[in-house]
MIDOSE-1310 file (N, C-alpha, C; in nm, 2 decimals, decimal comma, always signed):
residues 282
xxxx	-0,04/+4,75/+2,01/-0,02/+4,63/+1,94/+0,00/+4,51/+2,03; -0,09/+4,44/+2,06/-0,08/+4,27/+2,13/+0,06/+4,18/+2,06; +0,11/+4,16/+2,15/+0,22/+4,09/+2,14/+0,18/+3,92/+2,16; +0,28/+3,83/+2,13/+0,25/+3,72/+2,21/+0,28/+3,57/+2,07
xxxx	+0,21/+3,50/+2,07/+0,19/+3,39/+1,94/+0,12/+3,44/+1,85; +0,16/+3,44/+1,71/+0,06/+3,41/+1,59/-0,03/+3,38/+1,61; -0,15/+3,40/+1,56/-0,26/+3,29/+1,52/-0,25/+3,20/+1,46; -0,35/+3,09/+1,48/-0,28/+2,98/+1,37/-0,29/+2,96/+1,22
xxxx	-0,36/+3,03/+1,20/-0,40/+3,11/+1,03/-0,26/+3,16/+0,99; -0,21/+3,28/+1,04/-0,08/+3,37/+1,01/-0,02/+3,31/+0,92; +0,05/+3,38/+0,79/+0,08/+3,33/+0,67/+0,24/+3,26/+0,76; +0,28/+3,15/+0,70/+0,42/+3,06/+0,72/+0,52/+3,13/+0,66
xxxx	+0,62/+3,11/+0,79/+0,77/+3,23/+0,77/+0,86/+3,15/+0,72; +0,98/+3,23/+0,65/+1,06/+3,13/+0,53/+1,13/+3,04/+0,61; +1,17/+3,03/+0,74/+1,17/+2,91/+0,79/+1,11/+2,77/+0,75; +0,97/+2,78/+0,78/+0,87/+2,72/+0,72/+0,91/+2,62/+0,57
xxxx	+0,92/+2,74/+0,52/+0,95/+2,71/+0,37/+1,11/+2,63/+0,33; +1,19/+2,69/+0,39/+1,33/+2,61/+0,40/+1,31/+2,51/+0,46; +1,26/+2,45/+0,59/+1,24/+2,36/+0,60/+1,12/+2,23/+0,56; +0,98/+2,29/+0,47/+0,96/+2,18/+0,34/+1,01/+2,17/+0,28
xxxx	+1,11/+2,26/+0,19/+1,20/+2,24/+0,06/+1,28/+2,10/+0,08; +1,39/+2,15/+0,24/+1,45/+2,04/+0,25/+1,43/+1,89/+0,31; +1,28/+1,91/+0,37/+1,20/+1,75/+0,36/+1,15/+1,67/+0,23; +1,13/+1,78/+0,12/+1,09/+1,77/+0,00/+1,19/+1,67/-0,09
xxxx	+1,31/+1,76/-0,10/+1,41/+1,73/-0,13/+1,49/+1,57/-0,06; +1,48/+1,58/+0,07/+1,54/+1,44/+0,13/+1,44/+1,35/+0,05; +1,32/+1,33/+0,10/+1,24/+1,25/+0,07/+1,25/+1,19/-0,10; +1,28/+1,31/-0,17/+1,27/+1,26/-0,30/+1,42/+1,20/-0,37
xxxx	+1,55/+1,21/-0,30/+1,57/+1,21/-0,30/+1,66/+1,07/-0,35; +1,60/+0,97/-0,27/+1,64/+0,80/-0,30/+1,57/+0,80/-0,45; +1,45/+0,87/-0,53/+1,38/+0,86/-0,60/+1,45/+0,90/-0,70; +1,52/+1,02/-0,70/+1,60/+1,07/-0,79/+1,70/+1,00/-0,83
xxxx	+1,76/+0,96/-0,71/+1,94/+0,87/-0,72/+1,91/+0,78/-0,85; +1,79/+0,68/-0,81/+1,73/+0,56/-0,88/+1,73/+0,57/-1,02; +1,68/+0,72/-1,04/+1,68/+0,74/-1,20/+1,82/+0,79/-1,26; +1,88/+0,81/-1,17/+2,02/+0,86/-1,23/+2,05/+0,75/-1,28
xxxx	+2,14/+0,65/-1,16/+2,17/+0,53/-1,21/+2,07/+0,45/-1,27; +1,94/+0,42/-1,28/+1,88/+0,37/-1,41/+1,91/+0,44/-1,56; +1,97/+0,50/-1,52/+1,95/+0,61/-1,69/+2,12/+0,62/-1,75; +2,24/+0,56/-1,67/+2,34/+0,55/-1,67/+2,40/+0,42/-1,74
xxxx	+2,50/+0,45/-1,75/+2,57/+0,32/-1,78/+2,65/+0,22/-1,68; +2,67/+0,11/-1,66/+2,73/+0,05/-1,56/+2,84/+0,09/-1,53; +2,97/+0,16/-1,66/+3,08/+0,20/-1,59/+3,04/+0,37/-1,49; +2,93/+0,39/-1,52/+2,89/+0,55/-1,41/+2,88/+0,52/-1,29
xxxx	+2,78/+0,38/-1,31/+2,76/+0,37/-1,13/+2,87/+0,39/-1,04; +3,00/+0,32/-1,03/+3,10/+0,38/-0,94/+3,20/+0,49/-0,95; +3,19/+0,55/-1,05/+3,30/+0,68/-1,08/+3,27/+0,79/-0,96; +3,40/+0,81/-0,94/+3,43/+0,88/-0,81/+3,50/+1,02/-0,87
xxxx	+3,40/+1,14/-0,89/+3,28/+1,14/-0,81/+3,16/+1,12/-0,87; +3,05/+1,06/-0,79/+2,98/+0,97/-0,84/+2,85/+1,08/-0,96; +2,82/+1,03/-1,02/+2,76/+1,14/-1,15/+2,61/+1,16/-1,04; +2,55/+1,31/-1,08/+2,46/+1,33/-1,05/+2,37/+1,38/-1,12
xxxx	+2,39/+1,37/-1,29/+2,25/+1,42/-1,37/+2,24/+1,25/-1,44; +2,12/+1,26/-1,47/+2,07/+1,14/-1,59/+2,18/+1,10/-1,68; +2,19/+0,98/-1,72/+2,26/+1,00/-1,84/+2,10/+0,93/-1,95; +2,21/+0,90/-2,05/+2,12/+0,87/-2,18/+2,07/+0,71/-2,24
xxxx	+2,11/+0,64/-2,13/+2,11/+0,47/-2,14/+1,95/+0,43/-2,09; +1,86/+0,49/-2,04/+1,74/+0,44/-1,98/+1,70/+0,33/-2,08; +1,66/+0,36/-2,20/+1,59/+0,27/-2,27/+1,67/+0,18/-2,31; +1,82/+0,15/-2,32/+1,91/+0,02/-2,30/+1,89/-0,05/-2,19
xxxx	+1,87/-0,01/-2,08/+1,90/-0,04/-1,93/+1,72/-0,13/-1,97; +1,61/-0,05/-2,00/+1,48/-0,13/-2,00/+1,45/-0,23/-2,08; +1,52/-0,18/-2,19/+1,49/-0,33/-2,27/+1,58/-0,46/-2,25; +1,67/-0,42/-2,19/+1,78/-0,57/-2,13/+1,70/-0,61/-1,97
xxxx	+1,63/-0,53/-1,96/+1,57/-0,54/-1,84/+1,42/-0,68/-1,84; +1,37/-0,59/-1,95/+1,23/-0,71/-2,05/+1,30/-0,82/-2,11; +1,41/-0,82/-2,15/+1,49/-0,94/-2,17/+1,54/-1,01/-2,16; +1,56/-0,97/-1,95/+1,70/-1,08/-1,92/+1,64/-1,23/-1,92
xxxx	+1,69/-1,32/-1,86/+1,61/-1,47/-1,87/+1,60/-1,48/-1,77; +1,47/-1,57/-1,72/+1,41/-1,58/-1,61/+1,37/-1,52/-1,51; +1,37/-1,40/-1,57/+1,27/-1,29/-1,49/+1,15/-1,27/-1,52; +1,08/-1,26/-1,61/+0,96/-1,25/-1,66/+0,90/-1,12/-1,63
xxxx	+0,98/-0,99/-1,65/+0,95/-0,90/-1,59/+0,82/-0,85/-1,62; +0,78/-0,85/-1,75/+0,62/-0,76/-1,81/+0,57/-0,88/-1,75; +0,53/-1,01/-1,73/+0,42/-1,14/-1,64/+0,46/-1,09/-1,54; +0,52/-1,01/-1,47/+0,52/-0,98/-1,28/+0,51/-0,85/-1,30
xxxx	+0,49/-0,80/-1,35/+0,40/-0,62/-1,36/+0,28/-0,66/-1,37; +0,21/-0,75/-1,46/+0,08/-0,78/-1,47/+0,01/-0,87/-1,36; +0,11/-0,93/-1,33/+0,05/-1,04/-1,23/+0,02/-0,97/-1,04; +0,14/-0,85/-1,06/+0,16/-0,76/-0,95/+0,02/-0,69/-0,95
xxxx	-0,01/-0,63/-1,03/-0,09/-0,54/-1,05/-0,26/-0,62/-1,04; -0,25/-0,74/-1,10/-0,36/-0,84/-1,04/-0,41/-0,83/-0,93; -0,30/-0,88/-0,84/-0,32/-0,93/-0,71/-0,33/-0,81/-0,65; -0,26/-0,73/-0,62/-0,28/-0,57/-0,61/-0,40/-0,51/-0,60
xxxx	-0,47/-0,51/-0,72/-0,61/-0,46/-0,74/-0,70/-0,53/-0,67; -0,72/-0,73/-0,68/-0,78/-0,78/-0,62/-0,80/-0,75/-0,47; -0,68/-0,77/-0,41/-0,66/-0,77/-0,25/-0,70/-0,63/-0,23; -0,68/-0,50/-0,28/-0,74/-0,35/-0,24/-0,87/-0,35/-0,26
xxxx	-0,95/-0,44/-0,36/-1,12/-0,43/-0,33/-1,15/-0,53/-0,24; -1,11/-0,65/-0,21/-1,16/-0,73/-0,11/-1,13/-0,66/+0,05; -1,02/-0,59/+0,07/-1,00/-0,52/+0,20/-1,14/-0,43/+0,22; -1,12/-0,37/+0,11/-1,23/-0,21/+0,09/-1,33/-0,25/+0,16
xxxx	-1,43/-0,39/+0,09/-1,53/-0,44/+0,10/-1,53/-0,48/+0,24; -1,48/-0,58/+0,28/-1,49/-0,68/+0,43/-1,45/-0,64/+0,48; -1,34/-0,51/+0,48/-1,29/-0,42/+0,61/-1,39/-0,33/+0,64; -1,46/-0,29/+0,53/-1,57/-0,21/+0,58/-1,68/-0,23/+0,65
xxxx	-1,75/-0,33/+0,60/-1,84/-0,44/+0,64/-1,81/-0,50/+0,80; -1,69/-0,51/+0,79/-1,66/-0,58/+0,95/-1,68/-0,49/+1,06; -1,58/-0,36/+0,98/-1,57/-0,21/+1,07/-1,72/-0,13/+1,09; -1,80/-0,17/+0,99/-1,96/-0,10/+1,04/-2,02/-0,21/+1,14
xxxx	-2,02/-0,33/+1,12/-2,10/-0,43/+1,24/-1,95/-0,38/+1,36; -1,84/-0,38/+1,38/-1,77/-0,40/+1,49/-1,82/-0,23/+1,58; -1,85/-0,13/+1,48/-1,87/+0,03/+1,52/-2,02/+0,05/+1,58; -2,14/+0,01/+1,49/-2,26/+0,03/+1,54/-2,38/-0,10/+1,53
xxxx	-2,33/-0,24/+1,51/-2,44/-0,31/+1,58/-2,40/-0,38/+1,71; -2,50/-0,43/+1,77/-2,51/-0,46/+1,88/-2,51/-0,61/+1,90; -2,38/-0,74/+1,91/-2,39/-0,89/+1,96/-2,30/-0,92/+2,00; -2,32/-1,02/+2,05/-2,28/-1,11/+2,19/-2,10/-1,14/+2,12
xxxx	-2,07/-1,09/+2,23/-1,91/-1,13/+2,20/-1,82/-1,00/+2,10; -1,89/-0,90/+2,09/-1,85/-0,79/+2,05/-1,67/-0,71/+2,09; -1,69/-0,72/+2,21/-1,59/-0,70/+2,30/-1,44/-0,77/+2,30; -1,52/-0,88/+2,30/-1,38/-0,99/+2,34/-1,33/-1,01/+2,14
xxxx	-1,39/-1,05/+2,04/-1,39/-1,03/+1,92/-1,28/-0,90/+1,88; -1,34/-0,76/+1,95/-1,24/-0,67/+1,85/-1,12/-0,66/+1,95; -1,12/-0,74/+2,10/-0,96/-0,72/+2,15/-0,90/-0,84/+2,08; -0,95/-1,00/+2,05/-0,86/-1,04/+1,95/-0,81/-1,03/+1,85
xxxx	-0,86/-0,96/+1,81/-0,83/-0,84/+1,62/-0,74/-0,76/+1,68; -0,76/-0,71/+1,77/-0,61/-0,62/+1,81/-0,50/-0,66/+1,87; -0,51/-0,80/+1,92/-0,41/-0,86/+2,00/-0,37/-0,90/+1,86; -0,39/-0,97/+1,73/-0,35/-1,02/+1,64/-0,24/-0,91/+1,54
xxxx	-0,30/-0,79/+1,55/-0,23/-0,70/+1,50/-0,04/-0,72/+1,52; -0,02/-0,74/+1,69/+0,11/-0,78/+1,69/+0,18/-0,88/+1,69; +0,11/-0,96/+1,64/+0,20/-1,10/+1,60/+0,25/-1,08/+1,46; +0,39/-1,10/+1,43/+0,48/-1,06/+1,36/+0,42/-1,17/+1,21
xxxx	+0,42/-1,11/+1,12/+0,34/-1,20/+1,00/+0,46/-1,32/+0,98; +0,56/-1,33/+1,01/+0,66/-1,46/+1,00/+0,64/-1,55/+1,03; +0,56/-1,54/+1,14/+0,52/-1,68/+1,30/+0,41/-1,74/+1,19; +0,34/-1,68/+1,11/+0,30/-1,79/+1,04/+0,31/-1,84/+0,89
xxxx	+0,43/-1,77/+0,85/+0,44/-1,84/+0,72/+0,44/-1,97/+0,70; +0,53/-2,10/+0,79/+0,49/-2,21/+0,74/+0,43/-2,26/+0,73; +0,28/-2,23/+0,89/+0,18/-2,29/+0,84/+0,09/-2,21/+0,74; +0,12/-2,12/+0,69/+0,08/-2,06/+0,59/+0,10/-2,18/+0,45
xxxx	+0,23/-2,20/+0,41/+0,26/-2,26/+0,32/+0,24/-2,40/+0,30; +0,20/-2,43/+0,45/+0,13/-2,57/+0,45/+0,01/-2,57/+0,43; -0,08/-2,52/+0,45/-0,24/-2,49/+0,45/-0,21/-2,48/+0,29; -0,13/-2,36/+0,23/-0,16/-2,36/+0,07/-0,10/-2,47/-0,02
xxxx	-0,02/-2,54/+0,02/+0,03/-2,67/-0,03/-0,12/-2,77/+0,00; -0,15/-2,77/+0,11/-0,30/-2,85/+0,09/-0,41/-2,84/+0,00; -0,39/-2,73/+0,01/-0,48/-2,69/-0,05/-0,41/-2,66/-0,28; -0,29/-2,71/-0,27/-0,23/-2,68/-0,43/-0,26/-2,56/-0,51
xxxx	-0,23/-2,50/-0,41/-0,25/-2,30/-0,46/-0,08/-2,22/-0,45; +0,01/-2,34/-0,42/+0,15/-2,25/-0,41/+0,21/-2,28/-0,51; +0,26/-2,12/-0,60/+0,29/-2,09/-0,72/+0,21/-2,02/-0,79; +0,13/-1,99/-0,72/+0,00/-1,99/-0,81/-0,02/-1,78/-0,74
xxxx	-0,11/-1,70/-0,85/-0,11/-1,59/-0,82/-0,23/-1,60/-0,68; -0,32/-1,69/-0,65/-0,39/-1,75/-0,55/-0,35/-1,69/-0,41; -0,22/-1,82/-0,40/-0,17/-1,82/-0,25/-0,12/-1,71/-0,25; -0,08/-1,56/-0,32/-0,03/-1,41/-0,25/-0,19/-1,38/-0,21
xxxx	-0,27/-1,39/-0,31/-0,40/-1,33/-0,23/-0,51/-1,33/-0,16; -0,48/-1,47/-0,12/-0,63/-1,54/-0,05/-0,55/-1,49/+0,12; -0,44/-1,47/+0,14/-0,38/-1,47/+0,30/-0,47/-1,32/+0,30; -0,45/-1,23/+0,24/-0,46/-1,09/+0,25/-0,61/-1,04/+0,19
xxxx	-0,70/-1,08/+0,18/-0,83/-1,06/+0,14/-0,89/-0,98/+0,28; -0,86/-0,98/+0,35/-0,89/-0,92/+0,51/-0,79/-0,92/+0,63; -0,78/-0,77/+0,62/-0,66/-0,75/+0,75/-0,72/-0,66/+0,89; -0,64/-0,74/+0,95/-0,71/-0,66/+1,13/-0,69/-0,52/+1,12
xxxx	-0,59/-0,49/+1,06/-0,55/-0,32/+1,07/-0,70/-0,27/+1,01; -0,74/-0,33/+0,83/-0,78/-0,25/+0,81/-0,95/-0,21/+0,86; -1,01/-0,36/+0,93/-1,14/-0,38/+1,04/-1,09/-0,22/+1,13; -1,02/-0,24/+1,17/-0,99/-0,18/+1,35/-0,98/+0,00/+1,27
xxxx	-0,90/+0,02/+1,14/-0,93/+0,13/+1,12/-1,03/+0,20/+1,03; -1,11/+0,11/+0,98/-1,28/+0,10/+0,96/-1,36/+0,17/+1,05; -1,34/+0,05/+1,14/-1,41/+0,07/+1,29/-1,43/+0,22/+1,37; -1,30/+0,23/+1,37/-1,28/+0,40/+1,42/-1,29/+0,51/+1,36
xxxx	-1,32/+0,47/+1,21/-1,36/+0,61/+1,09/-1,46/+0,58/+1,15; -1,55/+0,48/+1,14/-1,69/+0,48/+1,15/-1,78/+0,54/+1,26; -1,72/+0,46/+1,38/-1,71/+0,51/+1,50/-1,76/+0,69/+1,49; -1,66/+0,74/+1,48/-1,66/+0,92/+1,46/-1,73/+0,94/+1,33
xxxx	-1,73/+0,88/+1,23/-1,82/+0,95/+1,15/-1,96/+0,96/+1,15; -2,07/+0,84/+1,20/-2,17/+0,80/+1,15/-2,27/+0,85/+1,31; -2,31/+0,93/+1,30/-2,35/+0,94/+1,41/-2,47/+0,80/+1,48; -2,47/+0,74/+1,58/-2,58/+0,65/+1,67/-2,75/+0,71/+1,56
xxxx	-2,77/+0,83/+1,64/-2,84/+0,89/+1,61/-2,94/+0,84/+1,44; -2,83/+0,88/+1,39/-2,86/+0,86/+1,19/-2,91/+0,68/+1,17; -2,81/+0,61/+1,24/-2,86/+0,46/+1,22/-3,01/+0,42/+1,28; -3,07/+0,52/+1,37/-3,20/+0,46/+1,45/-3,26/+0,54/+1,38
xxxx	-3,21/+0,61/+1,30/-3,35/+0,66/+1,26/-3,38/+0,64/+1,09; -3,25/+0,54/+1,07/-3,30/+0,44/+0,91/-3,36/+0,34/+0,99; -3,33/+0,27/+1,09/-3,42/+0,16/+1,11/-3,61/+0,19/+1,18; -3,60/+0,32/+1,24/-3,74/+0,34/+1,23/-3,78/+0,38/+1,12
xxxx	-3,71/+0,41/+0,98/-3,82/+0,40/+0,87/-3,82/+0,26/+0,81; -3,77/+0,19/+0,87/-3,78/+0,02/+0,82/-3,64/-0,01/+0,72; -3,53/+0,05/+0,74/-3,43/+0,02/+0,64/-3,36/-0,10/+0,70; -3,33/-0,21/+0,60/-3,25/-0,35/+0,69/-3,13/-0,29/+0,72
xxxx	-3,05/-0,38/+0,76/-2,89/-0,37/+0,82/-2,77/-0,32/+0,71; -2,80/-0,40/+0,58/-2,74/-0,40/+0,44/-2,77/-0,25/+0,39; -2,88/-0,23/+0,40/-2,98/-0,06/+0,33/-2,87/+0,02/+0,42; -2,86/+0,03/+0,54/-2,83/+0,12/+0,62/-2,68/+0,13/+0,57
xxxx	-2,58/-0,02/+0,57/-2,46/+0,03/+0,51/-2,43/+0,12/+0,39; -2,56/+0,08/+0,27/-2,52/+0,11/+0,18/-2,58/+0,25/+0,18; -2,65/+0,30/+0,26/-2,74/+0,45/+0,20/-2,70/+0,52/+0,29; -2,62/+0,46/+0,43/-2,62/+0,54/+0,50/-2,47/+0,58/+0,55
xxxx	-2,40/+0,47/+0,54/-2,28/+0,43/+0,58/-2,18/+0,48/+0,50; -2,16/+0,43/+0,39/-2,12/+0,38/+0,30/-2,05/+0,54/+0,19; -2,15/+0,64/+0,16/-2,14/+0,79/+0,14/-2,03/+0,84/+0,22; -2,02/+0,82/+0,34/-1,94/+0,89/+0,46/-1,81/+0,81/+0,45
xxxx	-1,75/+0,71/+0,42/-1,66/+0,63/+0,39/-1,54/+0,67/+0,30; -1,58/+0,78/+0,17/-1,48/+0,79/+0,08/-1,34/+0,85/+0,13; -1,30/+0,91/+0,22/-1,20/+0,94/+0,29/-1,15/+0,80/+0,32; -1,18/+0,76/+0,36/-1,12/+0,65/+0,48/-1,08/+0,52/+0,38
xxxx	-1,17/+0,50/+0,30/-1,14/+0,41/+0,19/-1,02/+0,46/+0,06; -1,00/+0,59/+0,05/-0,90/+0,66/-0,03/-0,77/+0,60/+0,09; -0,77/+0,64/+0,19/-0,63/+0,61/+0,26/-0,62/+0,44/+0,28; -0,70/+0,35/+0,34/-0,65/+0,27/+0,35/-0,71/+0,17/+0,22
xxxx	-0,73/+0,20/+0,10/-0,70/+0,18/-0,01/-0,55/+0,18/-0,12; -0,49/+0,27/-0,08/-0,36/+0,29/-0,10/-0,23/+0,23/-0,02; -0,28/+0,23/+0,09/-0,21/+0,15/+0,20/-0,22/+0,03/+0,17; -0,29/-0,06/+0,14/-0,32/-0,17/+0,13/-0,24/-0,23/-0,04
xxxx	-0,31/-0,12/-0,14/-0,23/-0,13/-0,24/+0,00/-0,15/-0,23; -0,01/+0,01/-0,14/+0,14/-0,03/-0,17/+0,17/-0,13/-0,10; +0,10/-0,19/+0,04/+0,16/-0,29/+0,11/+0,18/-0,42/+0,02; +0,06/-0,47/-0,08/+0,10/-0,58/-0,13/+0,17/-0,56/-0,28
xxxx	+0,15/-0,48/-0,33/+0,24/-0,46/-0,45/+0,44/-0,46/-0,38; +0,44/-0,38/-0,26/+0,62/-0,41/-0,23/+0,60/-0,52/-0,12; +0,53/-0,63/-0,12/+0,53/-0,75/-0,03/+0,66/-0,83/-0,10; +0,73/-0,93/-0,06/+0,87/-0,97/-0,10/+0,84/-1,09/-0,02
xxxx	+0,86/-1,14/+0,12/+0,89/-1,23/+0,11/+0,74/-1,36/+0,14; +0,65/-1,32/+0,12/+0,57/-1,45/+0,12/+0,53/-1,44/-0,03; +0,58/-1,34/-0,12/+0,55/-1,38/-0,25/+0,70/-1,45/-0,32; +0,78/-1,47/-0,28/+0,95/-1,50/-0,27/+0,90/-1,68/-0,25
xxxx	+0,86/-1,68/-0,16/+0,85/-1,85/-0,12/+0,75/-1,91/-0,17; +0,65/-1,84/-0,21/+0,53/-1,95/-0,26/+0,54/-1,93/-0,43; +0,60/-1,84/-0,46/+0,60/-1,80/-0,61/+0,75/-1,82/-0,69; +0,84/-1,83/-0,59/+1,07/-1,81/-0,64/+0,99/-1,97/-0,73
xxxx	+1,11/-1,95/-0,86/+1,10/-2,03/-0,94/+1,00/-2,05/-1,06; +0,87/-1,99/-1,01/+0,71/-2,02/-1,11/+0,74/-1,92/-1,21; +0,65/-1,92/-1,30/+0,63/-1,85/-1,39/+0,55/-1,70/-1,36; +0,50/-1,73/-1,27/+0,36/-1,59/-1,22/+0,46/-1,53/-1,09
xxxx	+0,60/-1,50/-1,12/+0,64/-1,42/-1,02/+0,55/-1,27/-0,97; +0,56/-1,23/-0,87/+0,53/-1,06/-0,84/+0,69/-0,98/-0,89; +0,63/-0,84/-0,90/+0,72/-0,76/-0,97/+0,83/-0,74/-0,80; +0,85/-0,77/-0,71/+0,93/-0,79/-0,62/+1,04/-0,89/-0,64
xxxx	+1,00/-1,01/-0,68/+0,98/-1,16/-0,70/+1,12/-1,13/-0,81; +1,06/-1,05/-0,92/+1,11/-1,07/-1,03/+1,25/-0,94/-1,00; +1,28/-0,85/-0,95/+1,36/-0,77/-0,90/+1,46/-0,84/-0,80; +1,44/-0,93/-0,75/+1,56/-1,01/-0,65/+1,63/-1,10/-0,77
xxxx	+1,53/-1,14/-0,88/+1,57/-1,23/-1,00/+1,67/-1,14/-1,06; +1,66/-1,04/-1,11/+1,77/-0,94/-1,16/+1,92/-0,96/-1,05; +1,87/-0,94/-0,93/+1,96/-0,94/-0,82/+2,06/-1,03/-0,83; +2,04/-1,15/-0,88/+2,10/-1,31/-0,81/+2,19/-1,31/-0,96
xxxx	+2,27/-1,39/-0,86/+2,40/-1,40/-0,96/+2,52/-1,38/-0,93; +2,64/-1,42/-0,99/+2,76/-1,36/-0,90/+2,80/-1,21/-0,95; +2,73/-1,16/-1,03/+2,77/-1,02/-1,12/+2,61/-0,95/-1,12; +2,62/-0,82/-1,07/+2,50/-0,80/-1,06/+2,51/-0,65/-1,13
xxxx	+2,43/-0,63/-1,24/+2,44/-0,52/-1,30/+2,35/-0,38/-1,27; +2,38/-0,31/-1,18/+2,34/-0,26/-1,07/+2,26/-0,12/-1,14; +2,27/-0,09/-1,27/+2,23/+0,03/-1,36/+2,06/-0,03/-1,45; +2,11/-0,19/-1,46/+1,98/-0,24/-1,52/+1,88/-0,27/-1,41
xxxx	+1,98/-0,29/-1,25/+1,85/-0,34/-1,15/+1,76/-0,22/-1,11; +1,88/-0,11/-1,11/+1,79/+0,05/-1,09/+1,71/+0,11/-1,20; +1,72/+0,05/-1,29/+1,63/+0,10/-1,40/+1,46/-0,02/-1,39; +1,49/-0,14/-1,35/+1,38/-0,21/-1,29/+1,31/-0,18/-1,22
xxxx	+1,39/-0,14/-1,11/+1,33/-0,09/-0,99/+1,24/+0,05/-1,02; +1,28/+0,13/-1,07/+1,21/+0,23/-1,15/+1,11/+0,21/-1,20; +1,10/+0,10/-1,27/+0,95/+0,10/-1,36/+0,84/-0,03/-1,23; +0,95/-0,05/-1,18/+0,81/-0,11/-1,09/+0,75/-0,05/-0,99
xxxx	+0,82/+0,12/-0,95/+0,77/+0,26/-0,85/+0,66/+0,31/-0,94; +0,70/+0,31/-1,11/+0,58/+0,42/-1,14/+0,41/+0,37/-1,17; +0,39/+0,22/-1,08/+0,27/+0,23/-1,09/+0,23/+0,33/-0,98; +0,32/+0,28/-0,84/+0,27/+0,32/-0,74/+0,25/+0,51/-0,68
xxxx	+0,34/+0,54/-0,81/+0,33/+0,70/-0,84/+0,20/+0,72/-0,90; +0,16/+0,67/-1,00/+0,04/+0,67/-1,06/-0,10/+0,71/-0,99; -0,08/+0,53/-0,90/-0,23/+0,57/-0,79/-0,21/+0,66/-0,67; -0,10/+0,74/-0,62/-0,10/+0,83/-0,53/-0,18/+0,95/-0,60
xxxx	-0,10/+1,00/-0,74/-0,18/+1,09/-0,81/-0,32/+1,05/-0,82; -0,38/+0,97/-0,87/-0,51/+0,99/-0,90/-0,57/+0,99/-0,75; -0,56/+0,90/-0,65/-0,61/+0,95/-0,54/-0,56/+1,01/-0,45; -0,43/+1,08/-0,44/-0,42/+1,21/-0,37/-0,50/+1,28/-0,30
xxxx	-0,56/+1,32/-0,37/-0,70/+1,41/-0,26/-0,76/+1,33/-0,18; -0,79/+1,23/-0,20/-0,88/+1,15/-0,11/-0,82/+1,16/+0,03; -0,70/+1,08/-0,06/-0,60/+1,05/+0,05/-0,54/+1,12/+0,19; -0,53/+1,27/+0,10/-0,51/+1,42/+0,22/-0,64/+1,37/+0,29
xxxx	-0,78/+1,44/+0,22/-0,85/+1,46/+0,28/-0,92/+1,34/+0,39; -0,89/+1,24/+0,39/-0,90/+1,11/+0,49/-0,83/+1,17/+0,59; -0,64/+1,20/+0,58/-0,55/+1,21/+0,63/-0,61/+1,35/+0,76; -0,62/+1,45/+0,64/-0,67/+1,58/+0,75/-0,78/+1,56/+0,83
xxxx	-0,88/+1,48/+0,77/-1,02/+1,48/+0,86/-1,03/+1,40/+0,99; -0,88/+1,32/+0,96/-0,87/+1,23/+1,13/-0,81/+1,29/+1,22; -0,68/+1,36/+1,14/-0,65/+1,48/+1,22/-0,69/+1,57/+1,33; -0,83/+1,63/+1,23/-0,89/+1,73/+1,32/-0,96/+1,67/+1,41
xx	-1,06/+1,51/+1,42/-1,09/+1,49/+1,47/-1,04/+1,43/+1,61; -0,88/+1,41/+1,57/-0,82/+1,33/+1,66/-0,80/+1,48/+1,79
């Protein structure tokens, strides 16, 4: 009998298993709390010791929640979910588009182009909020559901990680031999490119989604006050005050996680399978 390592097939020992449970468990863990105290009463939140099943207040806790004043909570779930959907197909689109010309065609300035896309990557998005807010003040788009989504229509990350699905997916090879049967530049994305993409567009589809649905503060400054808050927006509105009812803000907080639960489920799989396929290739 060969002694030595497993293979890497070899069924996973309860080690294994004890330690997913308790990654499972941590992880879910802030998620659970949230529903406790959403589902509680205000005098639960601090009893010592602090309650750890549900209670039976959820649907009090939500409808004072749709009701407080000046929150506009159901107009910033819709308005969230707007801008959200908008900004995740405009990325899809011109991140793709950018990432196939940056991966396989061939012009002048190619080089220097995608090190400034990457040197931009680390500049901290703060350094330009005000001239952000001045450009959309010129332009009379702040307050407006506009100014959250014209900044974010195209992001360096998601060019640069386009670029590198593409890169590894599309072989040289495949593109020269759509253009010796006469296919334009456009044909080739879409017949040729474009198929091979659904991984990569599942992951940084979602990414892009939760990034701007929990965006806070450049939807805070161009939006605090308007009527078209984001569901962020409207969650610090719950916040403010000298008494803060901390069973109604976790029951808010709650209903503005379960979109984001929603689209993990439906694209889940993509999502793994994007996830595992860079993996192997990495």
């Amino acid at each position: 009998m060969r002694r030595g390592r497993p293979p890497a097939d070899s069924p996973a020992g309860p080690l294994t298993y004890v330690l997913l449970v308790v990654t499972i468990a941590l992880s879910a863990l802030p998620l659970y709390w949230m529903f406790v105290v959403g589902s509680s009463g205000e005098e639960d939140v601090f009893r010592l010791p602090p309650v750890t099943t549900p209670g039976d207040e959820l649907g009090e806790n939500v409808r004072a929640v749709f009701a407080a004043d000046n929150v506009f909570f159901i107009a910033s779930l819709l308005n969230s979910l707007f801008v959200a959907i908008v900004v995740t197909l405009s990325v899809l689109l011109f991140c793709s588009l950018a990432g196939f010309a940056f991966a396989k065609l061939r012009f002048r300035g190619r080089g220097p182009l995608m090190l400034f896309l990457i040197v931009t990557m680390t500049v901290p998005n703060q350094l330009g909020v005000v001239a952000l807010y001045i450009v959309m003040g010129k332009l009379g788009l702040n307050g407006t559901p506009a100014a959250v989504i014209l900044p974010g229509l195209v992001t360096a990350f998601g060019v640069f990680y386009m670029r590198q699905f593409i890169t590894d997916a599309v072989p040289d090879e495949l593109i020269e031999a759509a253009r010796v049967d006469g296919a334009t530049t456009l044909r080739i994305f879409r017949s040729v490119v474009a198929p091979t993409l659904r991984p990569a567009l599942g992951v940084l589809g979602l990414l892009t989604f939760t990034a701007t649905w929990n965006d806070f503060q450049w939807p805070l400054i161009t939006l605090g006050g308007s009527e078209y808050p984001t569901v962020q927006v409207a969650l610090s509105n719950l916040a403010s005050g000298q008494y803060v009812v901390f069973s109604r803000l976790l029951a808010g907080a709650l209903l503005a996680t379960l979109p984001l639960v929603i689209v993990f489920v439906i694209a889940g799989r993509q999502i793994v399978t994007g996830i595992m396929e860079g993996a192997v290739k990495n």
